[in-house]
mmCIF file of the N, C-alpha and C atoms, coordinates in Angstrom:
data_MODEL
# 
_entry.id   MODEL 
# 
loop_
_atom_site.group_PDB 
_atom_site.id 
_atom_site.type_symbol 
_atom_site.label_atom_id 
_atom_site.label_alt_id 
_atom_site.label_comp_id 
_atom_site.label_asym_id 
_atom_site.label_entity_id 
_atom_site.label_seq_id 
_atom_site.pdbx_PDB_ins_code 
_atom_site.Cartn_x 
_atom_site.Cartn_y 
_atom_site.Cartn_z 
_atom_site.occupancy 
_atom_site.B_iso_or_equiv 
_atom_site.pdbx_formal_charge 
_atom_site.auth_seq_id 
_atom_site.auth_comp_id 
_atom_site.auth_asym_id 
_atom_site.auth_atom_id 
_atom_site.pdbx_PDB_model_num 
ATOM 1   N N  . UNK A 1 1  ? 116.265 98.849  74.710  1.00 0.00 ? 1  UNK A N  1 
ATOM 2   C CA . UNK A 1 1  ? 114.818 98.817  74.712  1.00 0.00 ? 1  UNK A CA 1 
ATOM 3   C C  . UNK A 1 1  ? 114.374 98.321  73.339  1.00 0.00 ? 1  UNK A C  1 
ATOM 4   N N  . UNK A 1 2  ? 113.900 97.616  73.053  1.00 0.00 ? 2  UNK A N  1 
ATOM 5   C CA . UNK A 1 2  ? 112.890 96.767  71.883  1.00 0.00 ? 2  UNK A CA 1 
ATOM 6   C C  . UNK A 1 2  ? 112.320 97.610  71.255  1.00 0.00 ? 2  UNK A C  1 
ATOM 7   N N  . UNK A 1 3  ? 112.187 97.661  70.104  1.00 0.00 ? 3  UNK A N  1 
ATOM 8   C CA . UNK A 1 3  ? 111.526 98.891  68.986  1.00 0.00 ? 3  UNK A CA 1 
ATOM 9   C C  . UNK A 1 3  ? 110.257 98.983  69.239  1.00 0.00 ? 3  UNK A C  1 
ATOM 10  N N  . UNK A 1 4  ? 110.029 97.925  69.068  1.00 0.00 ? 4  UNK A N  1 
ATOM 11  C CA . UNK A 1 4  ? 108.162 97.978  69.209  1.00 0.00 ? 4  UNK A CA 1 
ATOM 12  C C  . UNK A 1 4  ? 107.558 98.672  70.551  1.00 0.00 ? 4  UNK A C  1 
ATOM 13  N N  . UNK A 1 5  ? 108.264 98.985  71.762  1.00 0.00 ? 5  UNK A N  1 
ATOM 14  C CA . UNK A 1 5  ? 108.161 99.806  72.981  1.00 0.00 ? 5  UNK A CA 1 
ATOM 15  C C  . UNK A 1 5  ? 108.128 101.145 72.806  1.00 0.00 ? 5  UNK A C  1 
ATOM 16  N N  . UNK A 1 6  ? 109.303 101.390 72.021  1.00 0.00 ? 6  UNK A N  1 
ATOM 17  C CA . UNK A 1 6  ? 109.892 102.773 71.493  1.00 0.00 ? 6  UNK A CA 1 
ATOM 18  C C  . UNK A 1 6  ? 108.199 103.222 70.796  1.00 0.00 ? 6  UNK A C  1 
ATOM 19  N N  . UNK A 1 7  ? 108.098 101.924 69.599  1.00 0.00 ? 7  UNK A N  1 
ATOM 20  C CA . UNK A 1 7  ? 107.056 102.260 68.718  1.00 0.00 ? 7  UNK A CA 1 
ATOM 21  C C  . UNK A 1 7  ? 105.448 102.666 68.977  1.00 0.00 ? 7  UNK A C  1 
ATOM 22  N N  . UNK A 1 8  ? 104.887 101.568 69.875  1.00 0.00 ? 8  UNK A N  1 
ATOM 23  C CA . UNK A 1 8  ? 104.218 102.266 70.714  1.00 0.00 ? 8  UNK A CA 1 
ATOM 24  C C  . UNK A 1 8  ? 103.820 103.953 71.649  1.00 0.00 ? 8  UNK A C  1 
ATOM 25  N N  . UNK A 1 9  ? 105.074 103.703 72.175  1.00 0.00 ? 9  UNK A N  1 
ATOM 26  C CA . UNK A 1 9  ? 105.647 105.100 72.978  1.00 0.00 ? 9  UNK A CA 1 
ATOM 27  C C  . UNK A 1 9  ? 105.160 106.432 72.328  1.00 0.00 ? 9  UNK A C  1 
ATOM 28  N N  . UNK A 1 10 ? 105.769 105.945 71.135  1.00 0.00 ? 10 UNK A N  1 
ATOM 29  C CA . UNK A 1 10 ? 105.673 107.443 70.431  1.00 0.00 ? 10 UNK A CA 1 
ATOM 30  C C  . UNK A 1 10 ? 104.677 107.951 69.558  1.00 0.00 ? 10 UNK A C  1 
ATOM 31  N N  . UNK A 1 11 ? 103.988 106.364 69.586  1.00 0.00 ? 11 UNK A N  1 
ATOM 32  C CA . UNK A 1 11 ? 102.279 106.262 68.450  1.00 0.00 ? 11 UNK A CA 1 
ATOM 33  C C  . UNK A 1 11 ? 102.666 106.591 67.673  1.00 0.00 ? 11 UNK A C  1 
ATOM 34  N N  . UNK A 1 12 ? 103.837 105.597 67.034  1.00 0.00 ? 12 UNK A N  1 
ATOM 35  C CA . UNK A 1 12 ? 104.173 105.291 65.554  1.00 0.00 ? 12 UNK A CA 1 
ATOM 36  C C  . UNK A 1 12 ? 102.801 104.425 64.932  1.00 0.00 ? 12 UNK A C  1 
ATOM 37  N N  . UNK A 1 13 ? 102.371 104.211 63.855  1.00 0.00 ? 13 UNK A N  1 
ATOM 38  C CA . UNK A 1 13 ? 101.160 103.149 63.124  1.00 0.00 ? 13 UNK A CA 1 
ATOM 39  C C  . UNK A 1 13 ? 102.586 101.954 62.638  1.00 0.00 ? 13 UNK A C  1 
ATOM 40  N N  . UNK A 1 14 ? 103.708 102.356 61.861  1.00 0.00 ? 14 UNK A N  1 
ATOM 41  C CA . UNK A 1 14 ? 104.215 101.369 61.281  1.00 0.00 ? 14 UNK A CA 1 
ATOM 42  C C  . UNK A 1 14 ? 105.951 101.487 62.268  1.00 0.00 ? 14 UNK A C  1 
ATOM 43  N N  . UNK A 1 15 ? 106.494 100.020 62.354  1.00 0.00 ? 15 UNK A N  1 
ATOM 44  C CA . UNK A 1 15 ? 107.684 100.276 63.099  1.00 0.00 ? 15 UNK A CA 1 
ATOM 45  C C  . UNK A 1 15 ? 108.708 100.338 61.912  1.00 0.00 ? 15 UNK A C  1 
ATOM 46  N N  . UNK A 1 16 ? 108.652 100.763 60.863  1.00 0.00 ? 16 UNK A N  1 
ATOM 47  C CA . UNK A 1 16 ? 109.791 101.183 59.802  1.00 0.00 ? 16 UNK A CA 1 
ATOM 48  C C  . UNK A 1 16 ? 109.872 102.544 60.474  1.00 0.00 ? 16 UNK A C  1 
ATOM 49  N N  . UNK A 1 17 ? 108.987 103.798 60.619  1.00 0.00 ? 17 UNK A N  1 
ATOM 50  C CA . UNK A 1 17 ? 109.062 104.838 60.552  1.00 0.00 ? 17 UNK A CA 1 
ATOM 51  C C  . UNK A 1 17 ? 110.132 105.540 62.542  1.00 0.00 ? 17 UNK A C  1 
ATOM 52  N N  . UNK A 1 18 ? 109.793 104.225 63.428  1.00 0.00 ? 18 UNK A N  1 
ATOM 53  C CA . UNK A 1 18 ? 110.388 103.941 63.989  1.00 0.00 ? 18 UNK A CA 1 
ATOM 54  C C  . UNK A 1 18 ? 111.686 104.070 64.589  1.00 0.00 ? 18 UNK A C  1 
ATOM 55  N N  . UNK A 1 19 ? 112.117 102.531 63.159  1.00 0.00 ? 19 UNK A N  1 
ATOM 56  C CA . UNK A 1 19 ? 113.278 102.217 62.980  1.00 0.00 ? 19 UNK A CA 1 
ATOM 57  C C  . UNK A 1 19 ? 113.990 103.289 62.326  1.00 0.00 ? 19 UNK A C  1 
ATOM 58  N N  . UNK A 1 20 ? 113.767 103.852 61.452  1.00 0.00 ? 20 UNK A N  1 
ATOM 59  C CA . UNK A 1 20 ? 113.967 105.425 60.712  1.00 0.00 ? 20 UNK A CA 1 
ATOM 60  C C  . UNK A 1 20 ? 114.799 106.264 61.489  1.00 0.00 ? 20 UNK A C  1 
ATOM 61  N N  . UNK A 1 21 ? 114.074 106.508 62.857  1.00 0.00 ? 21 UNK A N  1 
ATOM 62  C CA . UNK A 1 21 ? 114.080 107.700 63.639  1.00 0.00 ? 21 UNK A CA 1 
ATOM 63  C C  . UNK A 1 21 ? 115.460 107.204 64.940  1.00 0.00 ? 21 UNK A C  1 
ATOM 64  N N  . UNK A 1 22 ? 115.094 105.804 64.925  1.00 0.00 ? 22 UNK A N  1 
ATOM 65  C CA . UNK A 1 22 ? 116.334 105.262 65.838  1.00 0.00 ? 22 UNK A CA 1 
ATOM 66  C C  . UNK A 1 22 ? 117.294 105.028 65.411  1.00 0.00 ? 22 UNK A C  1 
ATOM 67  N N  . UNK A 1 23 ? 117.484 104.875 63.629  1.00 0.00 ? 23 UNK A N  1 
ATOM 68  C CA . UNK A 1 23 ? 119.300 104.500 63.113  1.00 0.00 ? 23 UNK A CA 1 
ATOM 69  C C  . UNK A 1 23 ? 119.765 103.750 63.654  1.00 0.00 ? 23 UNK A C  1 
ATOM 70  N N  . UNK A 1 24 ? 119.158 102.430 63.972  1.00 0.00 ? 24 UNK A N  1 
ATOM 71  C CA . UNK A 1 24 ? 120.273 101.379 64.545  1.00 0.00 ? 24 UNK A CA 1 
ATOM 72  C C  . UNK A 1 24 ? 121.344 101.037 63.377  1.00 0.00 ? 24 UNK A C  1 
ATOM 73  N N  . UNK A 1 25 ? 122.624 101.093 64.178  1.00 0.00 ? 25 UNK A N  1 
ATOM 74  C CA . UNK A 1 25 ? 123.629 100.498 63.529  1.00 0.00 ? 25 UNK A CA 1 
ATOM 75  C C  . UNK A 1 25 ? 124.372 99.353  63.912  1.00 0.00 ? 25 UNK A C  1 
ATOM 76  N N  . UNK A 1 26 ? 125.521 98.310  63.165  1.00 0.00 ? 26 UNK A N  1 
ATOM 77  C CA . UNK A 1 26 ? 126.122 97.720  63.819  1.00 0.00 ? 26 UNK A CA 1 
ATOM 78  C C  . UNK A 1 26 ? 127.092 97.852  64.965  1.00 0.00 ? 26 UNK A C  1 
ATOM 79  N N  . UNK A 1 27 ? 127.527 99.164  64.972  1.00 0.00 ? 27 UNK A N  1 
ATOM 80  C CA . UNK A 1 27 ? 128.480 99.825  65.826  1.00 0.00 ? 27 UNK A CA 1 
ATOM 81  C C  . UNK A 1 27 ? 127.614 100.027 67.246  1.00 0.00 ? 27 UNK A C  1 
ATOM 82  N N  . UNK A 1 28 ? 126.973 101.021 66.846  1.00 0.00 ? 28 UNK A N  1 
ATOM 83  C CA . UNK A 1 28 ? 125.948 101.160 68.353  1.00 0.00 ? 28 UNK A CA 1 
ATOM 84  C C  . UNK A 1 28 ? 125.059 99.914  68.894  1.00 0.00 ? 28 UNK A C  1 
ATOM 85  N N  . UNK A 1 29 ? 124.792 99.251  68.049  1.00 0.00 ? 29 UNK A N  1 
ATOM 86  C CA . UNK A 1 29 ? 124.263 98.008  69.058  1.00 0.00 ? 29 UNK A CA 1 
ATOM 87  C C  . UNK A 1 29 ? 125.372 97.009  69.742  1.00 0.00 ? 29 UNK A C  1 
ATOM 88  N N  . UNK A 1 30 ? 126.884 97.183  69.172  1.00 0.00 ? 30 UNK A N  1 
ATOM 89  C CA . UNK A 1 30 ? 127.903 96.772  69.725  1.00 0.00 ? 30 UNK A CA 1 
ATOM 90  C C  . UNK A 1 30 ? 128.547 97.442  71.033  1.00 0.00 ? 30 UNK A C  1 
ATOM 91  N N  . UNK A 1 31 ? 128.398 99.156  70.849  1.00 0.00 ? 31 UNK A N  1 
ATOM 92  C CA . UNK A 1 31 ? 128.659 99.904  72.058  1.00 0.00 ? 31 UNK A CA 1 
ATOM 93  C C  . UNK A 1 31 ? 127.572 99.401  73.114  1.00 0.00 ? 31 UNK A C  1 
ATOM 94  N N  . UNK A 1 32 ? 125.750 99.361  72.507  1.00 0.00 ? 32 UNK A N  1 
ATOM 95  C CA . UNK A 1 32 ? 125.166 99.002  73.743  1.00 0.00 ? 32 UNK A CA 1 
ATOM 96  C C  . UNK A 1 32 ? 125.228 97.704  73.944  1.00 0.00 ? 32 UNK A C  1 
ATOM 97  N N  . UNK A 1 33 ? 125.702 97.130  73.700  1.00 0.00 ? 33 UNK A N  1 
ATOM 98  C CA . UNK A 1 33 ? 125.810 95.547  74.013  1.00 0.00 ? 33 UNK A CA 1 
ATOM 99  C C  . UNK A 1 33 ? 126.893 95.402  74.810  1.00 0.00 ? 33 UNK A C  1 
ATOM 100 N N  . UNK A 1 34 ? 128.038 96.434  74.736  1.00 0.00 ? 34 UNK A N  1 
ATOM 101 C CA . UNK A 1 34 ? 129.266 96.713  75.710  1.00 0.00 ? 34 UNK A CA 1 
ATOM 102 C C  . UNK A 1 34 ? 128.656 97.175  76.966  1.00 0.00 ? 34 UNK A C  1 
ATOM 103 N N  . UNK A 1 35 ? 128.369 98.590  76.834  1.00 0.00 ? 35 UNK A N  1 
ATOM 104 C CA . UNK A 1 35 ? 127.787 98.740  78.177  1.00 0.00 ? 35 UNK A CA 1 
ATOM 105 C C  . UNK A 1 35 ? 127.079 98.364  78.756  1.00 0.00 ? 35 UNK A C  1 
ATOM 106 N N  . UNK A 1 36 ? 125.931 97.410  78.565  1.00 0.00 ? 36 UNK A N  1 
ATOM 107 C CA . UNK A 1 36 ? 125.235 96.110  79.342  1.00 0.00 ? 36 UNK A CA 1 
ATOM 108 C C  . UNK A 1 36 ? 126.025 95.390  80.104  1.00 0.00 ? 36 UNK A C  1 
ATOM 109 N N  . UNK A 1 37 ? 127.114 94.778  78.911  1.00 0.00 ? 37 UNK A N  1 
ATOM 110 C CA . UNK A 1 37 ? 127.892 93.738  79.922  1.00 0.00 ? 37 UNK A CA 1 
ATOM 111 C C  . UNK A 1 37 ? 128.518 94.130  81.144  1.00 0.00 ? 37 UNK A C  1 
ATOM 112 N N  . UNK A 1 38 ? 128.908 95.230  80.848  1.00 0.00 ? 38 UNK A N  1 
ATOM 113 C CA . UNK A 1 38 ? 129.900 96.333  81.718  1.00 0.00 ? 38 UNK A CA 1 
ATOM 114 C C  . UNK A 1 38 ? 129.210 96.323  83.032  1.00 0.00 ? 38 UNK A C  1 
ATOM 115 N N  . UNK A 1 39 ? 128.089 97.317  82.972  1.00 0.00 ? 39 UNK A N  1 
ATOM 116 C CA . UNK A 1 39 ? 127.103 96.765  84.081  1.00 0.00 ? 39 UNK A CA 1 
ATOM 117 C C  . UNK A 1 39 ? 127.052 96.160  84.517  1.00 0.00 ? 39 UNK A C  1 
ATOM 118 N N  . UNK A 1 40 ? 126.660 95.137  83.938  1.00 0.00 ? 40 UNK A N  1 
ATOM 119 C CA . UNK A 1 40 ? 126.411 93.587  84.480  1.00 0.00 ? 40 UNK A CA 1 
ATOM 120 C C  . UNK A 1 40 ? 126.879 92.815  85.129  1.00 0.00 ? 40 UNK A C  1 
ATOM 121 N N  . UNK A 1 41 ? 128.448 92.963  84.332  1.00 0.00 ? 41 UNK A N  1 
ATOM 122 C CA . UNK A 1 41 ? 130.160 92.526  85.628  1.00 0.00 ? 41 UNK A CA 1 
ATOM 123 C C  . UNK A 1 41 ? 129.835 93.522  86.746  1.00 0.00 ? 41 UNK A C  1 
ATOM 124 N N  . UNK A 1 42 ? 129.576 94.595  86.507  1.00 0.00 ? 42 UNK A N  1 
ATOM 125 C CA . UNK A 1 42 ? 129.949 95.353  87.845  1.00 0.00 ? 42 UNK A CA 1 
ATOM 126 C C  . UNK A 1 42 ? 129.157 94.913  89.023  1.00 0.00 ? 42 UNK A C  1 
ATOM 127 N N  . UNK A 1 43 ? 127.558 95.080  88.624  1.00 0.00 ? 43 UNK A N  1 
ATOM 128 C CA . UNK A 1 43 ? 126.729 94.371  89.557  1.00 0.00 ? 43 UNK A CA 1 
ATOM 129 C C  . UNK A 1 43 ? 127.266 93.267  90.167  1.00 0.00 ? 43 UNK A C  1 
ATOM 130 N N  . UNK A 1 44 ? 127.720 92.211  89.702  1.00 0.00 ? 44 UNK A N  1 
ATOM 131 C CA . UNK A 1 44 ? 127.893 90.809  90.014  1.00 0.00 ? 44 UNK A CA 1 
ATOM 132 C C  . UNK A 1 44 ? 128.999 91.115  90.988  1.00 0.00 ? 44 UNK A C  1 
ATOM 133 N N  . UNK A 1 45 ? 130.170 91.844  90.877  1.00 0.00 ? 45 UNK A N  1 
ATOM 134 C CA . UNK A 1 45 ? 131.374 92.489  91.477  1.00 0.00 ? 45 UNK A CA 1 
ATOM 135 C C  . UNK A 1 45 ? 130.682 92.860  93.159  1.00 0.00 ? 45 UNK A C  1 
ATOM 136 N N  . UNK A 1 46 ? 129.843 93.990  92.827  1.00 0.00 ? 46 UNK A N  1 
ATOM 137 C CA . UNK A 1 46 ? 129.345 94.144  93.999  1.00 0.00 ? 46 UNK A CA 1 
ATOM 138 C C  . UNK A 1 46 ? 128.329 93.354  94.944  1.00 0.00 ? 46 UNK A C  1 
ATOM 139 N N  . UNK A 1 47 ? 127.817 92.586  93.888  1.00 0.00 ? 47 UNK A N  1 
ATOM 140 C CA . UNK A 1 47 ? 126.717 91.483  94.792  1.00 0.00 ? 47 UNK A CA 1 
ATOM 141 C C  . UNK A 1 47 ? 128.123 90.342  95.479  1.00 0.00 ? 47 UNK A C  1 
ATOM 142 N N  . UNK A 1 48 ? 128.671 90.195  94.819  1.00 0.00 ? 48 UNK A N  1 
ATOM 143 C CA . UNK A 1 48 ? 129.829 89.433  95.642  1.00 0.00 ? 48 UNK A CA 1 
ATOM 144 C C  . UNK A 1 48 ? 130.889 90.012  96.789  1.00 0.00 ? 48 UNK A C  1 
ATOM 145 N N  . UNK A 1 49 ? 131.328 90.977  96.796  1.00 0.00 ? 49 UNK A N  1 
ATOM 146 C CA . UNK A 1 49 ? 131.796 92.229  98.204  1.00 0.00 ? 49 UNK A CA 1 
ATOM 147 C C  . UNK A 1 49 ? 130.684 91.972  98.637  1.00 0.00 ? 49 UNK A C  1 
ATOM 148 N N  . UNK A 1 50 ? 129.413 92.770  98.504  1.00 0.00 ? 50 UNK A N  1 
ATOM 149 C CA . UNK A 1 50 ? 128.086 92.528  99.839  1.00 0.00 ? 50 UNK A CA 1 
ATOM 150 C C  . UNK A 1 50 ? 128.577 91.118  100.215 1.00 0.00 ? 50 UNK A C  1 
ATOM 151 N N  . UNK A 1 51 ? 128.274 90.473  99.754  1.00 0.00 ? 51 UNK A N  1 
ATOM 152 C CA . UNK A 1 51 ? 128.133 89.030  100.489 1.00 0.00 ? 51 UNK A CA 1 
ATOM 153 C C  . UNK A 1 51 ? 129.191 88.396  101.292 1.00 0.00 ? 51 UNK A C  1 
ATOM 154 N N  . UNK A 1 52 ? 130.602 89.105  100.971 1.00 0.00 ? 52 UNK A N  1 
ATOM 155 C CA . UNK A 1 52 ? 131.573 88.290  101.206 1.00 0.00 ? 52 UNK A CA 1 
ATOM 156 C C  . UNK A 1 52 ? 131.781 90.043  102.707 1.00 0.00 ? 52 UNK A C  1 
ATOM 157 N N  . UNK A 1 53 ? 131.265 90.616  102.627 1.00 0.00 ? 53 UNK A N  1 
ATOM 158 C CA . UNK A 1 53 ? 131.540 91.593  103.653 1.00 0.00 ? 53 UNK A CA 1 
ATOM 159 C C  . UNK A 1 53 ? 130.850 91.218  105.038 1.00 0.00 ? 53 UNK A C  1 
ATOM 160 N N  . UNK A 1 54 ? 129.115 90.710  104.679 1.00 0.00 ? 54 UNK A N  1 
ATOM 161 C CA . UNK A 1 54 ? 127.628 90.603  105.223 1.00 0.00 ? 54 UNK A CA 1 
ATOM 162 C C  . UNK A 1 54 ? 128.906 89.109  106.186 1.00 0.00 ? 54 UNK A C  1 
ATOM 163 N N  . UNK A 1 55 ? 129.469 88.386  105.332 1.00 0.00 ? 55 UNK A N  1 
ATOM 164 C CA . UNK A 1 55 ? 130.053 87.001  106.475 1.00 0.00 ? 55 UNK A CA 1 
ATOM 165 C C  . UNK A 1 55 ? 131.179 87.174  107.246 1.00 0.00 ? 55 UNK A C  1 
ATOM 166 N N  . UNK A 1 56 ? 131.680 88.306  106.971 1.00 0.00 ? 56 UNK A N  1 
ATOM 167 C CA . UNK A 1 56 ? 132.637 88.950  108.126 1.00 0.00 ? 56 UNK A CA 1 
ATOM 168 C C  . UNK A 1 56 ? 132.370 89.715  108.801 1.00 0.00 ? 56 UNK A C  1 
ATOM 169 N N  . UNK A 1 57 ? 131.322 90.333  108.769 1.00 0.00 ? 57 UNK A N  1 
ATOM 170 C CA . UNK A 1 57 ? 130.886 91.312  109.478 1.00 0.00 ? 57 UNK A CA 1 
ATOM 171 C C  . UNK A 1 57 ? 130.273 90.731  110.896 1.00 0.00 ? 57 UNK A C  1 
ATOM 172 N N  . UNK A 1 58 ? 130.943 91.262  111.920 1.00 0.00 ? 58 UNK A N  1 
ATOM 173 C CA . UNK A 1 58 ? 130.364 90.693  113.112 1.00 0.00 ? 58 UNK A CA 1 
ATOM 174 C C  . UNK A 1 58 ? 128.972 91.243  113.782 1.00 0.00 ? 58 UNK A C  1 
ATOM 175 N N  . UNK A 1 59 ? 128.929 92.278  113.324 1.00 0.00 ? 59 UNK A N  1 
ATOM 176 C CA . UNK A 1 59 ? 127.183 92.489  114.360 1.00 0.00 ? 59 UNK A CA 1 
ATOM 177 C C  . UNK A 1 59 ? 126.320 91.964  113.018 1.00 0.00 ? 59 UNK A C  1 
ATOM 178 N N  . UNK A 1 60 ? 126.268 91.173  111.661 1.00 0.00 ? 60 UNK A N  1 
ATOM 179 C CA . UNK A 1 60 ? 125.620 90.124  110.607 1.00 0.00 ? 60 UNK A CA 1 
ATOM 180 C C  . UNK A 1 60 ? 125.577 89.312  111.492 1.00 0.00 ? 60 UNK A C  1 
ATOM 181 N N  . UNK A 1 61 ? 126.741 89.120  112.103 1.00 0.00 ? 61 UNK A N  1 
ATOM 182 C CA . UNK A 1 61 ? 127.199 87.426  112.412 1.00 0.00 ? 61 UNK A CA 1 
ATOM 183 C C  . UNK A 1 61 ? 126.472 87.264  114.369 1.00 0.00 ? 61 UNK A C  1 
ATOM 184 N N  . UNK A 1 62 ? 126.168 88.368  114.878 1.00 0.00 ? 62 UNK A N  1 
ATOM 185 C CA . UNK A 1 62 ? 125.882 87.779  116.221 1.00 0.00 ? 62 UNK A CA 1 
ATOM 186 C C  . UNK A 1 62 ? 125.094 87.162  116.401 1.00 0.00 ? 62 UNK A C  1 
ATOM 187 N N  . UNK A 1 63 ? 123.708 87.130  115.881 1.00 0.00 ? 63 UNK A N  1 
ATOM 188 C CA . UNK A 1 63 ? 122.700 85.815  116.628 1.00 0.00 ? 63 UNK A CA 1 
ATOM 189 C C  . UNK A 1 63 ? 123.345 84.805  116.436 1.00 0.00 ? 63 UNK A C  1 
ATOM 190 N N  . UNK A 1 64 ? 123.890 84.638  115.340 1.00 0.00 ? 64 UNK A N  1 
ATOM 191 C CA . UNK A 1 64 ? 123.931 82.981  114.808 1.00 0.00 ? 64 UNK A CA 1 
ATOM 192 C C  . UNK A 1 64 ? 125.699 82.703  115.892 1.00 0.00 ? 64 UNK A C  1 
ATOM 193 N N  . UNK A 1 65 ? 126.278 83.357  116.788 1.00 0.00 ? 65 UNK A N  1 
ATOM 194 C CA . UNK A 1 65 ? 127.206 83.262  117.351 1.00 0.00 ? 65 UNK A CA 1 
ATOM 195 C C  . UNK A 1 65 ? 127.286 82.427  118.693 1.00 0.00 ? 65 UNK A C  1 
ATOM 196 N N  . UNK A 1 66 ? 126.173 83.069  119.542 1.00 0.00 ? 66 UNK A N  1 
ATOM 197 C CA . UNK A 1 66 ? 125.715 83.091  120.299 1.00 0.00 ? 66 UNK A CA 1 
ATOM 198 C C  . UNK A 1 66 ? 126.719 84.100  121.225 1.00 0.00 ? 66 UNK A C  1 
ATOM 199 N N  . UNK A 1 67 ? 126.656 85.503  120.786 1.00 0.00 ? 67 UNK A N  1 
ATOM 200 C CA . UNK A 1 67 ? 126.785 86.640  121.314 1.00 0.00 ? 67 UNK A CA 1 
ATOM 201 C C  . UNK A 1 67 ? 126.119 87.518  121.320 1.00 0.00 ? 67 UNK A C  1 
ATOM 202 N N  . UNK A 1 68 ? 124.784 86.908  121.365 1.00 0.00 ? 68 UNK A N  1 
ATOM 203 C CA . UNK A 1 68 ? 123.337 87.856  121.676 1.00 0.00 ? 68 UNK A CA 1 
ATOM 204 C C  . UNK A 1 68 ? 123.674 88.979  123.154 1.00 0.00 ? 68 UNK A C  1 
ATOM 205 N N  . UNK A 1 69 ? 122.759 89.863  123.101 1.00 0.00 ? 69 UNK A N  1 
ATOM 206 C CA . UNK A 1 69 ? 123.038 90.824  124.194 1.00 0.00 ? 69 UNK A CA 1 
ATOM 207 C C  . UNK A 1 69 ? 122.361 90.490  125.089 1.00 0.00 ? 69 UNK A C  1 
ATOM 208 N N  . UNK A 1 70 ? 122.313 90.266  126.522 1.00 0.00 ? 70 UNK A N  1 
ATOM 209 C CA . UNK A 1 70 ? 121.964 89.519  127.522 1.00 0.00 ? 70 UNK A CA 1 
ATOM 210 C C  . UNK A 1 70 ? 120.789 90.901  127.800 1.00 0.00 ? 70 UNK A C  1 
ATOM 211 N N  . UNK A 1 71 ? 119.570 90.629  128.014 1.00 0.00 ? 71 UNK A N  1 
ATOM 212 C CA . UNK A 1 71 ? 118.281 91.667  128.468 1.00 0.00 ? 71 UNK A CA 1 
ATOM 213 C C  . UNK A 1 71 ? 117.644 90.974  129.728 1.00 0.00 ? 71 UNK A C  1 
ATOM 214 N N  . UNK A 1 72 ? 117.340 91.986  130.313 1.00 0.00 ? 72 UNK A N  1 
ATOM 215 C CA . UNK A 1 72 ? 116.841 91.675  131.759 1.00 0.00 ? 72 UNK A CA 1 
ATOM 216 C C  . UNK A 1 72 ? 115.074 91.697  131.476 1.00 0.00 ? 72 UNK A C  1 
ATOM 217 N N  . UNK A 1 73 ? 114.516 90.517  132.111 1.00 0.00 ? 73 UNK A N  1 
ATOM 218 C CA . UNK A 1 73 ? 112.877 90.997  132.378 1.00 0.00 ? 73 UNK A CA 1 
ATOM 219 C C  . UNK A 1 73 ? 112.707 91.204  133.183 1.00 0.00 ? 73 UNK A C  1 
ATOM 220 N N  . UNK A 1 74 ? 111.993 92.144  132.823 1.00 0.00 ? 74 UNK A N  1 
ATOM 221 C CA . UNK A 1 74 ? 111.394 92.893  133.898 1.00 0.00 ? 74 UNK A CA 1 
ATOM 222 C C  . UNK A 1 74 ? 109.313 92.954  133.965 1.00 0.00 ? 74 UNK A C  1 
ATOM 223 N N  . UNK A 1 75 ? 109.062 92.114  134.782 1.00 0.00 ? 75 UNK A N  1 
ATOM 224 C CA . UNK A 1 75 ? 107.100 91.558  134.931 1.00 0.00 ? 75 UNK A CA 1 
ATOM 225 C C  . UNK A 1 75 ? 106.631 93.083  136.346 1.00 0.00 ? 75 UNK A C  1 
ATOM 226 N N  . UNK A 1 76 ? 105.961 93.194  135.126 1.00 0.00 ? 76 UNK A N  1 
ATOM 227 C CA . UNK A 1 76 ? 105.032 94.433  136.469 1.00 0.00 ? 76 UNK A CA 1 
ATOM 228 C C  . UNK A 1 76 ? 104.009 94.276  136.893 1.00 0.00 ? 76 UNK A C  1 
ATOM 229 N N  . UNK A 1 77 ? 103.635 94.538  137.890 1.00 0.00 ? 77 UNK A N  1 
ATOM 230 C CA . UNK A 1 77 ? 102.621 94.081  139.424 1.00 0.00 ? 77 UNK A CA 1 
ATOM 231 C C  . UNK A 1 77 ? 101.332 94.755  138.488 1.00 0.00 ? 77 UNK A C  1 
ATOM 232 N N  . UNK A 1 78 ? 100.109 94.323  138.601 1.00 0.00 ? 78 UNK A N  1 
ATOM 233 C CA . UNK A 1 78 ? 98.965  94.892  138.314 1.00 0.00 ? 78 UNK A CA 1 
ATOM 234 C C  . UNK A 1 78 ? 98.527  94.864  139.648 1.00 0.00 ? 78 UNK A C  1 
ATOM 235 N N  . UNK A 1 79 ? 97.821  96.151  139.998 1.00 0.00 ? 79 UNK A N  1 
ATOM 236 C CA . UNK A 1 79 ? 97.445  96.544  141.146 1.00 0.00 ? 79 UNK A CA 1 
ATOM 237 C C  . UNK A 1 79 ? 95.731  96.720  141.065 1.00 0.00 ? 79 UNK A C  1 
# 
């Protein structure tokens, strides 16, 4: 999250006093910069299974098969 959000947030007047309170370091912006990516592969991991599941999957796949389920009409008499 961006300081100036934080800074706002907390109705800081100056974002030194902020930055103060958050201690960014080089280490921790390296851990969160790890676990972003981490995320990020993972998402992509799973957006690719969905997709590659969604085209094997046969009741995905029936309209476009043409193994639609056969329905009867049925027209009723107005009397």
């Amino acid at each position: 999250m961006a300081a100036n959000y934080v800074q706002k947030f907390l109705d800081h007047a100056k974002l030194s006093t902020t930055s103060r309170y958050l201690n960014v370091n080089r280490d921790g912006m390296h851990a969160a910069l790890k676990r972003f990516e981490d995320a990020r592969e993972a998402e992509e991991v799973r957006a690719g299974e969905d997709e590659k599941s969604a085209r094997g999957n046969p009741v995905a796949n029936a309209t476009s098969s043409g193994n639609e389920p056969k329905t009867e009409k049925v027209s009723k008499s107005v009397q």
